[in-house]
C-alpha positions in Angstrom: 0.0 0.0 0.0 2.7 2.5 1.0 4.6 1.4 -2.6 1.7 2.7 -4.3 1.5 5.5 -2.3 5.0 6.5 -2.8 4.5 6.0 -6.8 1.8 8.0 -7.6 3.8 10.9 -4.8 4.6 14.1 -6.4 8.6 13.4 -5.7 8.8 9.8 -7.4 7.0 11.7 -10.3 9.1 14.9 -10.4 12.3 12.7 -10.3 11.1 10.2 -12.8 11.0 13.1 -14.9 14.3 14.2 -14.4 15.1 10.8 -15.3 13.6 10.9 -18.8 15.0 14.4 -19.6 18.6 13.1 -18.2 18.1 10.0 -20.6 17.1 11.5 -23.7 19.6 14.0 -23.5 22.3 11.1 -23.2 20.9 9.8 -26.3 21.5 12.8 -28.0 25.2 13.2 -26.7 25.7 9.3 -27.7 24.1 9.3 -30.9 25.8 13.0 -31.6 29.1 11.1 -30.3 28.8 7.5 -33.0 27.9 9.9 -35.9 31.3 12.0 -35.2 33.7 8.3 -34.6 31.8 6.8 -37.7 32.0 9.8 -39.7 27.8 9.2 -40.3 26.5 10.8 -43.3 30.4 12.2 -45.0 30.7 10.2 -48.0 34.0 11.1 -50.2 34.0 9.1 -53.8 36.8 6.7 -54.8 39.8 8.2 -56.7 40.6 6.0 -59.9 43.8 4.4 -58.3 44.4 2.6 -61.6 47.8 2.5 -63.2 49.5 4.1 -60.3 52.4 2.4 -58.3 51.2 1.8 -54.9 54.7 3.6 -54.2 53.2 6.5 -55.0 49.8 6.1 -52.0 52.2 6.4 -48.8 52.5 10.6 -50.0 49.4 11.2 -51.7 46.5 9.1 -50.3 46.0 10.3 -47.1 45.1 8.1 -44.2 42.4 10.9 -43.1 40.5 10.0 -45.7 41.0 6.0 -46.9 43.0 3.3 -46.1 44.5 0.8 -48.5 45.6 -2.9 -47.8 47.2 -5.2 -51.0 44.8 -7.9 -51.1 45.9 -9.4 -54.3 48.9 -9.4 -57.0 48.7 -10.6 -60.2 51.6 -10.5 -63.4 51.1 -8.5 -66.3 53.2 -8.9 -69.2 54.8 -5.2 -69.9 53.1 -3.4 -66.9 55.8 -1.8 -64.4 55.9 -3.3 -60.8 53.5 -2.4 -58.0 51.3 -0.8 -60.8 47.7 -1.0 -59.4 45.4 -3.1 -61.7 42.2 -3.1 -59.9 40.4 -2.3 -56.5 37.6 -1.9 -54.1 35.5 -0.1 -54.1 35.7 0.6 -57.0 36.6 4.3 -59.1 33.4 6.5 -58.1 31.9 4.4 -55.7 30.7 7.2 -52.3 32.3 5.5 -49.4 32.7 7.0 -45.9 35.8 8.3 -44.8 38.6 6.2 -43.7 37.2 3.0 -45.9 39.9 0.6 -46.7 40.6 0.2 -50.1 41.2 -3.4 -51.7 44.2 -3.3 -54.0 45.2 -5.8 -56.6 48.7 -4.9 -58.3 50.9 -5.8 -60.7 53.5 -8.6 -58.6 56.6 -6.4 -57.6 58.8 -9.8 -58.0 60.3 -11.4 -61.3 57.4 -14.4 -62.5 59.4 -17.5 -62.9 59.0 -20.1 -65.3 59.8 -23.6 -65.0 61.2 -25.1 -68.4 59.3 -28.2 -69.6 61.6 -28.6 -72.6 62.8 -32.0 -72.7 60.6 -33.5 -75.6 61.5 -30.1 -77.6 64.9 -30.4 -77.6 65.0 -33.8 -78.6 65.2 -33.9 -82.4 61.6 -34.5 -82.7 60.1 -30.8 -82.8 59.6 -28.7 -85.5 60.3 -24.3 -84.8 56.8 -24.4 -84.7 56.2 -26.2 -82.2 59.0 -24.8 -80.2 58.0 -21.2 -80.5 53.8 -22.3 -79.5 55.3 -23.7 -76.3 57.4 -20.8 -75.4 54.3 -18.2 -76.3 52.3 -20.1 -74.5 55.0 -19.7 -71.3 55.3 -16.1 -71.7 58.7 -16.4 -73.0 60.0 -15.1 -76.3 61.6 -16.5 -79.3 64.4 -13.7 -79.7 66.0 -15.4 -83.0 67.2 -19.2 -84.2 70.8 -20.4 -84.8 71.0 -22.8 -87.7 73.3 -26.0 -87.8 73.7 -28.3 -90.4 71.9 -31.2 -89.7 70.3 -33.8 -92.4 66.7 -32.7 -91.6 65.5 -29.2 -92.1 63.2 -27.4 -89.6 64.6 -29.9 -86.3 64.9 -28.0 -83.0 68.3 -29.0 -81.5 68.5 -26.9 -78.7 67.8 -24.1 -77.1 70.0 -21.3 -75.2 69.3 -18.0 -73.4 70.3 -14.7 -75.0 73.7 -14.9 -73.5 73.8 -18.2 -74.8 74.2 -20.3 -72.2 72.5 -23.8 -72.9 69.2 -24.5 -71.5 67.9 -27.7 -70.2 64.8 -29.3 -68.6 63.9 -27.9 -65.8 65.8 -24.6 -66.0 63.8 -21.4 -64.4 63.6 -18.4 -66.5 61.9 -15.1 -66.4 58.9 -14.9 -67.9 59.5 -12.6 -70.7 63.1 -13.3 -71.3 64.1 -13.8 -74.8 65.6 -17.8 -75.8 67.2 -18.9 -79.0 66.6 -21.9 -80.5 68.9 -24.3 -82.2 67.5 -25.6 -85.4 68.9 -27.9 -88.2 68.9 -27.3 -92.1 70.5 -29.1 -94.8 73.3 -26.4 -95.7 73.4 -24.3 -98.8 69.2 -24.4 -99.4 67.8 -21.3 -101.0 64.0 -20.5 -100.6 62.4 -17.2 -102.0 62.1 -14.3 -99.3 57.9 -14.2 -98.4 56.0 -10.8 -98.9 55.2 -9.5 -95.6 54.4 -5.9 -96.8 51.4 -4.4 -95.7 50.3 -7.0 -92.6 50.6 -6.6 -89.0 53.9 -6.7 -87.6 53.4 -10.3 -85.4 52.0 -11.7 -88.2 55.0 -10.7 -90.3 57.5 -12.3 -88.1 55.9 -15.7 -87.7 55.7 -16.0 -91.6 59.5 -15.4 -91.8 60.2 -17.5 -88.8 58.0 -20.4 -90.1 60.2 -20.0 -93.2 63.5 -20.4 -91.0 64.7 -17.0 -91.5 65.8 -14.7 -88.7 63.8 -11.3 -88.5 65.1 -8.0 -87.5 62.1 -5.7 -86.5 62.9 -2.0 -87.1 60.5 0.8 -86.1 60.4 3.9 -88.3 61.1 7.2 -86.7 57.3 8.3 -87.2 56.4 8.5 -83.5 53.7 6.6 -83.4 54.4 3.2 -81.6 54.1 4.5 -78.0 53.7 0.7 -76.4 53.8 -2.8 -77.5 50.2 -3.1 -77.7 50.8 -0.2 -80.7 53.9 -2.3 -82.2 51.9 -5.6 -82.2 49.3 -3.5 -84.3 52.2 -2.1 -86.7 52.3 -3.1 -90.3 55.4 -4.0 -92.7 56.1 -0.6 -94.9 59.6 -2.3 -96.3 61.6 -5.6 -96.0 65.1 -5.8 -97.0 66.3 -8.1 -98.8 63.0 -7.8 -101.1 60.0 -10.2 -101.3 60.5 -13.0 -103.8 64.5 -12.6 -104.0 66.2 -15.9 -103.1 67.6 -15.8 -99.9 69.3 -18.9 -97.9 68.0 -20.7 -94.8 69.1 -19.0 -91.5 69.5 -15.4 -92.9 68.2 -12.3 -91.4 65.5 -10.5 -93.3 64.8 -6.8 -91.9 61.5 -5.7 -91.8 60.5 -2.0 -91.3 57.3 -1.0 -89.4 55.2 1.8 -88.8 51.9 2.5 -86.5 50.6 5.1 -88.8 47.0 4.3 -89.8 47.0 6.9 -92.3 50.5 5.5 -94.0 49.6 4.2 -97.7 52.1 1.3 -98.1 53.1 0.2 -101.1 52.8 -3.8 -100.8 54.6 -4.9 -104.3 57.5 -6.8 -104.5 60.3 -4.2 -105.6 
């Protein structure tokens, strides 16, 4: 009875009052306080962090506003080191501040390759087959060295571009130029292909495929600013000249430009 009393009493009211209006105005300090730690409501958009070195993050992306962490590497064939190739969130995306930033990059460490070369260098693969393996390895055919041999078009060998020999299970870096060593029955003549007016790649594997060494030169026109351009180039000129005979094992130099607008002459002079 004297509970009920006392509840219903003007001074349980009065400070039950005080008790709400002490409460809500702690909730309004609290939830004032979370917005400010959580940054509620600021949203900043996500810089394009593409194609930069993650070098380059420690000065310019300040912690204030994002934080990064490498979450990923991948290789890229011609891309620098450390070159950022993707993250998330991604470019554009409104994040709040001090988000961290998911990075993939381009590995900052030589990719290795494993040679798997033993039934190449056997006497029982043709060039072709040698240079579809090492493309497909991400190593390059730099140029062949011809020995006489009673079968034409036999890989023999195969050395780096210092020329030391290579064997099964050598590691090389991916990208690295080899040479092969090829047999040809001496003294054979074969007529030079016409390469004039196709794509640069495509002009070397026709002379290679034809056991002849190729020596790409790029014309002083400016316009091959990457490989991806060079790959693109066409043949303005080859020297010695489509059609004129030419033995197996010499070096034919081929002349290309990435001018769209170039006209090119493509017969045989």
């Amino acid at each position: 009875m004297k509970l009920i009393k006392f509840l219903f009493s003007k001074v349980f009211i009065l400070n039950l009052i005080i008790a709400l209006i002490l409460l809500i105005i702690g909730l309004f300090i609290l939830d004032d306080y979370l917005d400010k730690i959580t940054r509620h409501g600021e949203k900043i958009v996500v810089p394009n962090l593409k194609n930069k070195n993650v070098t380059e993050l420690d000065s310019n992306f300040t912690s204030k506003d994002f934080r990064y962490e490498i979450m990923d590497s991948v290789w890229e064939r011609g891309r620098p080191k450390g070159i950022i190739t993707d993250h998330k969130p991604s470019p554009g995306d409104s994040v709040k501040k001090g988000r961290k930033i998911y990075l993939t990059i381009n590995a900052r460490s030589d990719k290795m390759i494993t040679l798997s070369i033993g039934n190449i260098i056997n006497g029982t693969s043709t060039t072709n087959g040698a240079m579809e393996y090492l493309s497909s390895i991400d190593v390059d055919h730099d140029s062949t060295i011809f020995v006489p041999h009673d079968w034409n078009d036999i890989v023999l060998g195969m050395r780096d571009i210092e020329g030391k020999k290579l064997k099964d299970g050598d590691r090389v870096k991916a990208g690295s130029k080899v040479r092969l060593v090829v047999g040809h029955v001496g003294g054979e003549k074969i007529r030079t292909p016409k390469v004039l007016g196709i794509r640069l790649k495509d002009a070397v594997r026709i002379l290679r495929k034809n056991l002849l060494n190729v020596s790409p030169v790029e014309l002083g026109d400016g316009a091959c600013f990457n490989g991806i351009d060079s790959s693109l180039a066409k043949i303005t000129l080859q020297r010695p000249a489509c059609g004129s005979e030419i033995k197996i094992g010499k070096e034919v130099s081929i002349f290309y430009s990435c001018d769209t607008t170039l006209n090119i002459n493509t017969e045989c002079k």
